[in-house]
N, C-alpha and C positions, 0 to 999 in steps of 0.2 A: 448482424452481429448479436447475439446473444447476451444476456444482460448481465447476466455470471461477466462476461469477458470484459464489459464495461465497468463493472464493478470495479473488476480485478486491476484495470490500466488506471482508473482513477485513483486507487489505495497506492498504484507502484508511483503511479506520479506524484502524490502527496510526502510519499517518504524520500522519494527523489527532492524534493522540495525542503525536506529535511522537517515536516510537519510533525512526525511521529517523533523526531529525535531523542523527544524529551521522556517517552513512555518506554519503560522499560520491558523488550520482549516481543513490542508490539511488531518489530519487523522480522524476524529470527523466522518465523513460522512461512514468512511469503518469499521467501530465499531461496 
């Protein structure tokens, strides 16, 4: 797997997680 792709499942499971919740924007763009 390519590290782009691991990146990318970490950030979605982060906000899955409701990590970013609190940052405005920060998920709009990975939608």
């Amino acid at each position: 797997m390519r590290f782009e792709q691991l990146v990318e499942n970490r950030i979605l499971e982060a906000i899955e997680e409701g990590v970013f919740a609190g940052i405005p924007g920060e998920g709009a763009p990975l939608q």
